[in-house]
Structure formats: C-alpha cells, structure tokens
C-alpha positions as CSV (number, residue, x, y, z in Angstrom):
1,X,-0.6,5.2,-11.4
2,X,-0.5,4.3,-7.6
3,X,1.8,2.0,-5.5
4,X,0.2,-1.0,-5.2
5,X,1.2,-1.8,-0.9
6,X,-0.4,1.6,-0.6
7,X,-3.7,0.6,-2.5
8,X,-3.9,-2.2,0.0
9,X,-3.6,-0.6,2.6
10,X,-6.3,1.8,2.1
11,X,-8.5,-0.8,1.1
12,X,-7.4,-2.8,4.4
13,X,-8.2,0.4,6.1
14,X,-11.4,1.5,4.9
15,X,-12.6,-1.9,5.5
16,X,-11.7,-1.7,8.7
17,X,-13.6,2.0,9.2
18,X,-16.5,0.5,7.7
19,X,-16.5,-3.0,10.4
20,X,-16.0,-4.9,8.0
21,X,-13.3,-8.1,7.9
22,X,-10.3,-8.1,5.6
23,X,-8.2,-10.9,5.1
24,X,-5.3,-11.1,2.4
25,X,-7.0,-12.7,0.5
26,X,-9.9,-10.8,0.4
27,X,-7.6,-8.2,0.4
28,X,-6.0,-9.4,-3.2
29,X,-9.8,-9.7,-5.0
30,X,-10.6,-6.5,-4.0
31,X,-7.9,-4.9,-5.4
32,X,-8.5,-6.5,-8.6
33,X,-11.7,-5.5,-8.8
34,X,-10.6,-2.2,-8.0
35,X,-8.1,-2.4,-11.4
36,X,-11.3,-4.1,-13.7
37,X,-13.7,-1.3,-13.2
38,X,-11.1,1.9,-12.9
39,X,-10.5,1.0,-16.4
40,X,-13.8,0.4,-17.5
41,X,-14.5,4.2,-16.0
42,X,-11.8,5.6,-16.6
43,X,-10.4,4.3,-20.1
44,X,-8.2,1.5,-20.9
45,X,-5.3,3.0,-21.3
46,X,-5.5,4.4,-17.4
47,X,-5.0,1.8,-14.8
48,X,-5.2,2.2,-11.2
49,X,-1.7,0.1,-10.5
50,X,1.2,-1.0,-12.6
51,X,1.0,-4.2,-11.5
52,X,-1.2,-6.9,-13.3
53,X,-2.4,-9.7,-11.2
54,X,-1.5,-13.8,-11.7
55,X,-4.4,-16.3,-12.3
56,X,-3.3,-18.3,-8.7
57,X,-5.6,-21.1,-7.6
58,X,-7.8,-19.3,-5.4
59,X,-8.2,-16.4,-8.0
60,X,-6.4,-13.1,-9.1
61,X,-3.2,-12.6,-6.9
62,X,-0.7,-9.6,-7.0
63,X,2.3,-11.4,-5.5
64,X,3.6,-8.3,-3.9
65,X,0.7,-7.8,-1.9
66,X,0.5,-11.6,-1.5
67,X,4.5,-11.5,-0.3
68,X,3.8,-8.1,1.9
69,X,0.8,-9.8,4.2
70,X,1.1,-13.7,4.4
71,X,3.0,-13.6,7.2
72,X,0.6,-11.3,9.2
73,X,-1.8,-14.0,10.0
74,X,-1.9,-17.5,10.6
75,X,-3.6,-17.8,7.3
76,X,-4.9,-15.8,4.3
77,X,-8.3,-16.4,5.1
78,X,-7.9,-15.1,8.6
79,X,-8.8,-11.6,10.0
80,X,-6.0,-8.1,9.6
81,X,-6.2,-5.9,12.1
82,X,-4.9,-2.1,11.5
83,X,-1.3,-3.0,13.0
84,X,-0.8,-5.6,10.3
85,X,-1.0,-2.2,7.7
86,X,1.5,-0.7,10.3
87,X,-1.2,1.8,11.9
88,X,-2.7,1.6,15.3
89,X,-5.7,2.6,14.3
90,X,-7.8,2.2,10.9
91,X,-9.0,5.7,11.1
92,X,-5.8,7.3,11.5
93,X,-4.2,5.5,9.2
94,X,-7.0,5.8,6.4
95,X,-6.5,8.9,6.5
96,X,-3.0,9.6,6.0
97,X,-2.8,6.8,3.2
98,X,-5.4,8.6,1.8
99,X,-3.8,12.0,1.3
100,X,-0.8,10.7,0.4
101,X,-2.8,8.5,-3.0
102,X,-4.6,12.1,-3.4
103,X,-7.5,10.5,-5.5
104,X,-9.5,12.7,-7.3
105,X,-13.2,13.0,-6.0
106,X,-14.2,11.1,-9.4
107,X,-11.9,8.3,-8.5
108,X,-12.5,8.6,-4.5
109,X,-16.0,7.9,-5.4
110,X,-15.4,5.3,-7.9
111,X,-13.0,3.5,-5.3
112,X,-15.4,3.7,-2.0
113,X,-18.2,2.5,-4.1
114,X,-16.3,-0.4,-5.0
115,X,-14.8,-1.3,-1.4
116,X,-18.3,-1.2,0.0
117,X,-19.8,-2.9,-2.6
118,X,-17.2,-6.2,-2.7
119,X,-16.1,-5.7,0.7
120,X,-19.6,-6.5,2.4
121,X,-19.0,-10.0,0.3
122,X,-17.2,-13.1,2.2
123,X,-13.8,-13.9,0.2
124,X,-15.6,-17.2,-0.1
125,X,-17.9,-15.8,-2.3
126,X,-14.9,-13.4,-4.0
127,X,-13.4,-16.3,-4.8
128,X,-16.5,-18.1,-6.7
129,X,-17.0,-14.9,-8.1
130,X,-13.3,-14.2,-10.1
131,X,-13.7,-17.9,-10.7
132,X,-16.7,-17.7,-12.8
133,X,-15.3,-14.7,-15.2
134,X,-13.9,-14.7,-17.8
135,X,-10.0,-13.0,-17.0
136,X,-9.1,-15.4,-14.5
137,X,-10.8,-18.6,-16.2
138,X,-8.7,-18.0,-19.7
139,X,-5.3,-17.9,-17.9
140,X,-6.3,-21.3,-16.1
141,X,-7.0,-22.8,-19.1
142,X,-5.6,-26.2,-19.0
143,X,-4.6,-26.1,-15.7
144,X,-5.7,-28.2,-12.9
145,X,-7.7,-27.2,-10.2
146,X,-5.0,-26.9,-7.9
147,X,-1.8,-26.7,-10.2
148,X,0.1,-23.4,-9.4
149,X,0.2,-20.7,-12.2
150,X,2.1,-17.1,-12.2
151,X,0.4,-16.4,-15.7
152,X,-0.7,-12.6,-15.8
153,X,-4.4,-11.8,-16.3
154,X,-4.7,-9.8,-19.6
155,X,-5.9,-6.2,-18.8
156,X,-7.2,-6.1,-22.1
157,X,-9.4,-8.9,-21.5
158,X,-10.8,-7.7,-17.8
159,X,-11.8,-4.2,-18.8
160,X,-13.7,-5.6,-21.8
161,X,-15.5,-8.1,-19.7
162,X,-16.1,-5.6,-17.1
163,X,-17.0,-2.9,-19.8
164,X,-19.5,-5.5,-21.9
165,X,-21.4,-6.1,-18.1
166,X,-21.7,-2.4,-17.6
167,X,-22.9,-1.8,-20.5
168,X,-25.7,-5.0,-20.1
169,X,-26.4,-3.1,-16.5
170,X,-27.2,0.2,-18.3
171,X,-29.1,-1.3,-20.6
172,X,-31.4,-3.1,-18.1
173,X,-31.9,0.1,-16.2
C-alpha cells in the first residue's frame, strides 16, 4: 500500500506535467477513482491506499488530504501550483515522488491512464459524477443535501460497482 499525501502529490504533479488544473478538490475525486479501479484490476483484497474515503457533501473526501491542502488556496475549487506539493517545479517533483512510490509498470500504466482520463474532466463534473454512483449515494442515504457526514465509503461496495461497469464495457466492445 502507498502513503496517501504522496499519492496526491503525484497526482497533483502529473496534472500539472500534463497542463492540466488541479484543485483539492479535484485533487480528492481523483484519488478515489484511483482506489475504485486499482481494485477492480488488481483484486479486492489489494488497495492502492489504507485509507478509505468519507461520503462529504461535495463527494468522496480523504480528510488527510482534505486537512494537508485547504489551506493552500483560497478555496478548494481554486487552482495548486507545484509549490503548494512543496516542489518548484511539477516535473522535478513528479519525478522524485515517483521513484520514491516505485509503481510497477502494470500499475504506472493503470495509474496515468486514470489521471489523464479523470483529470481532463472539470471537478464540476467529478463531482456530478461520484454523485450519481452508487458508493457515495449509499453512505448519504438519509442525509440532506448539505448535512455533513464522516461515514466511510464501503470498499467492498466501489470495487463491485466499478467491477460490474467494466465488465458492461467489455461486453459492449
């Protein structure tokens, strides 16, 4: 398993390489993406990060990474730059978080494909997408719209929803 601040950062970072914006909290839905579909590659029983995220009202947060970075910006919807992961600049800085997470090339893939693919979204849209499925939406069950929550997303629960729509992709293909 990896540390989670170091997960973000190279997340932050990559995004950054790539041009594209990272906020904190796109920062957080990315990272929970990143946890669904590891597991659904990689089994259940192997997950990227010990830590399991909370059903908060704008999605899946992992308070650490919350705690570490809403103080970096005036908001979480506003932009990091490579300082606020504590590098001058992205590429350096991707690349020493990098070897020090020493993915495998199966899970470098796995992980790039996934930054690219939900990182060229808005967190606008991140947002209407973890609110539409099914791990976030069972742990606000009862809840108002607005009304906080720290219950934890069952991991259980997001790799099979994540495994079930592979599976449905596969099958259309």
């Amino acid at each position: 398993m990896r540390d989670i601040q170091k997960l973000a950062k190279y997340v932050g970072l990559s995004l950054l390489v790539k041009d594209m914006s990272v906020s904190p909290l796109k920062l957080q839905k990315i990272l929970y993406y990143l946890q669904s579909w590891y597991m659904v590659f990689f089994g259940r029983e192997n997950t990227l990060m010990a830590d399991v995220p909370e059903a908060w009202v704008n999605g899946p947060v992992y308070p650490p990474v919350y705690y570490a970075y809403k103080d970096k910006v005036p908001g979480m919807c506003d932009h990091l730059t490579p300082s606020d992961f504590g590098y001058a600049s992205a590429i350096d800085g991707l690349k020493e978080v990098s070897e020090q997470l020493s993915f495998t090339d199966e899970e470098q893939e796995l992980i790039d494909s996934i930054i690219l693919l939900y990182g060229a979204k808005s967190q606008n849209e991140l947002i209407f997408y973890t609110h539409a499925e099914q791990p976030w939406v069972e742990q606000r069950l009862g809840l108002k719209p607005f009304e906080r929550s720290d219950k934890k997303l069952s991991l259980d629960t997001m790799y099979h929803y994540y495994k079930e729509r592979h599976e449905k992709n596969l099958a259309k293909a």
